[in-house]
N, C-alpha and C positions, 0 to 999 in steps of 0.2 A: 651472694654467698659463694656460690661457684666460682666466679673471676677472682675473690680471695683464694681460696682452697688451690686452683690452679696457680694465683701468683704463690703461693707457701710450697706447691711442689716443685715447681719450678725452680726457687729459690736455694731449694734444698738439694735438688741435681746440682746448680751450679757451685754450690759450697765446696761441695763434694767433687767436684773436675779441679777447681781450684787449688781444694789440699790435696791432691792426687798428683804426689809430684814421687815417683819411682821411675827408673831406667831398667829395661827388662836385655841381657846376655846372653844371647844364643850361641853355646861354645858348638864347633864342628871339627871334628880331626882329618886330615889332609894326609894317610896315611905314606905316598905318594912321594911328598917331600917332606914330610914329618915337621909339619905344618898344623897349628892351633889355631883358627878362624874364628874370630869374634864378631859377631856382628850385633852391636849396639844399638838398640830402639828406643828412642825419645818420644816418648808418648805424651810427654807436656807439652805445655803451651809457652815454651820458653828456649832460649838457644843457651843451649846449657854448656860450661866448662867443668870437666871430668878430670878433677887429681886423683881421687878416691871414689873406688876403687884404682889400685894403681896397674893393676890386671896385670902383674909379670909376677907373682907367688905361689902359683898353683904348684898343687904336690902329690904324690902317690898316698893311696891309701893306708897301705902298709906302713908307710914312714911315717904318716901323720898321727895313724893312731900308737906306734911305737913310742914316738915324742914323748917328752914327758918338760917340767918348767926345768930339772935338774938337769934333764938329757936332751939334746937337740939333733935329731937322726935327720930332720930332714932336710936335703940337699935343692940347691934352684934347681930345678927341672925348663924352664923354658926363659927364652930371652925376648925381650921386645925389638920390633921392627920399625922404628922409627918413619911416621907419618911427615911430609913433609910440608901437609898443607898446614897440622897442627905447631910444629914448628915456627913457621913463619909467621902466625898468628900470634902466638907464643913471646917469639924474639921483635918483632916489629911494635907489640903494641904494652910491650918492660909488665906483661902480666901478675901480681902479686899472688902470690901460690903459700900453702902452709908450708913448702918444704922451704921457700925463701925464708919465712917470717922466725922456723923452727933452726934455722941456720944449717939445712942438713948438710950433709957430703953429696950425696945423692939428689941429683935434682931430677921430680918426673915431671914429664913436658906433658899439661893436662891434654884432654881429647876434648877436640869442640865440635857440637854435635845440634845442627839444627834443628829448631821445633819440629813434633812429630815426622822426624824422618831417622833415616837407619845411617848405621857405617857400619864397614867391615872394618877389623882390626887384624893383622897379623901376626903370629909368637912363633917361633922358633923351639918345637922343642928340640933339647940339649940329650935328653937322657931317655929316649923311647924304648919303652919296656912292654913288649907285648905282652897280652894276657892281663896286663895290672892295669890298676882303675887310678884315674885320675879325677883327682876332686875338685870341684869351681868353687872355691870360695872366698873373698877377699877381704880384707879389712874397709870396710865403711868411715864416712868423715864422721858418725857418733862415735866409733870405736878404737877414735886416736888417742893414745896415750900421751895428753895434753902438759905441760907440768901449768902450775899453777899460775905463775908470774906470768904467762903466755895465754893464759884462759879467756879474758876480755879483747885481748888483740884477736885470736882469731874466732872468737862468737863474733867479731865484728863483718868476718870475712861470709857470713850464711848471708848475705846482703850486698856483699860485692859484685861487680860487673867488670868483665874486660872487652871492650872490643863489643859491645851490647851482647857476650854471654857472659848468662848469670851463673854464678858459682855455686855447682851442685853440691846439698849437703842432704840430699834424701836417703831414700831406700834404692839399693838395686837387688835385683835377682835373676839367676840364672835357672835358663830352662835346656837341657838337663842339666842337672849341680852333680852328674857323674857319667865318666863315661870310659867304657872299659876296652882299650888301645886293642886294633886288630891284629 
């Protein structure tokens, strides 16, 4: 009864590691060179490719909550620094991406990020505003505005693999999700 009881907890941590599939964002400000430092934590058990979040949309408090769907105040505040190991991964191995499939203008070059380990990321910002709070928040791959005729092509992509990383469609979250410029 015991070697049951332990195989059933067992079973049940492991479940639970398995669907434990989030990416944690430790944003840091570089006041210095008015520099955004991301540092990326893969705490799965998987070498993951990162389109989404596409981590260059962060925006001032003020502006965001000013927004409105009629009025659009808020301005890019920060530009991306282009990785060139992601790159080269990227362009060497014709990686299939939503922004290919979705035909964008804009193409973002995912972030490939091995099994439990980190990267740093760099951003640029453009528009540093002391005193004001910048907010970490990004659109997620559930919270792409998908159109319909496109919906089966890419649910196909939560399955995908380039280069043995798998195409992340989890949770991310950022610790702190605010941080008020010196």
């Amino acid at each position: 009864m015991k070697t049951l009881l332990i195989f059933l907890i067992l079973t049940l941590v492991s479940c639970e590691k398995l669907s434990h599939d989030e990416i944690k964002i430790y944003p840091v400000i570089n006041k210095k060179d008015s520099l955004l430092i991301l540092t990326i934590k893969n705490d799965t058990d998987s070498d993951v490719m990162i389109e989404f979040p596409a981590l260059d949309n962060f925006h001032y408090k003020d502006e965001f909550e000013a927004s409105t769907p009629e009025v659009l105040y808020i301005q890019q505040s920060v530009e991306g620094l282009d990785d060139e190991n992601n790159l080269l991964i990227y362009k060497n191995n014709h990686c299939k991406t939503v922004s290919k499939v979705m035909n964008s203008n804009s193409i973002i070059i995912p972030k490939f990020i091995k099994k439990n380990s980190e990267k740093k990321y760099y951003l640029k910002i453009n528009r540093y505003r002391k005193g004001e709070t910048m907010v970490f928040s990004d659109v997620g791959f559930d919270e792409l505005n998908i159109p319909y005729k496109k919906e089966s092509t890419l649910n196909n992509i939560k399955t995908y693999s380039c280069s043995g990383y798998k195409y992340f469609t989890g949770k991310f979250y950022f610790y702190p999700n605010k941080i008020v410029l010196e």
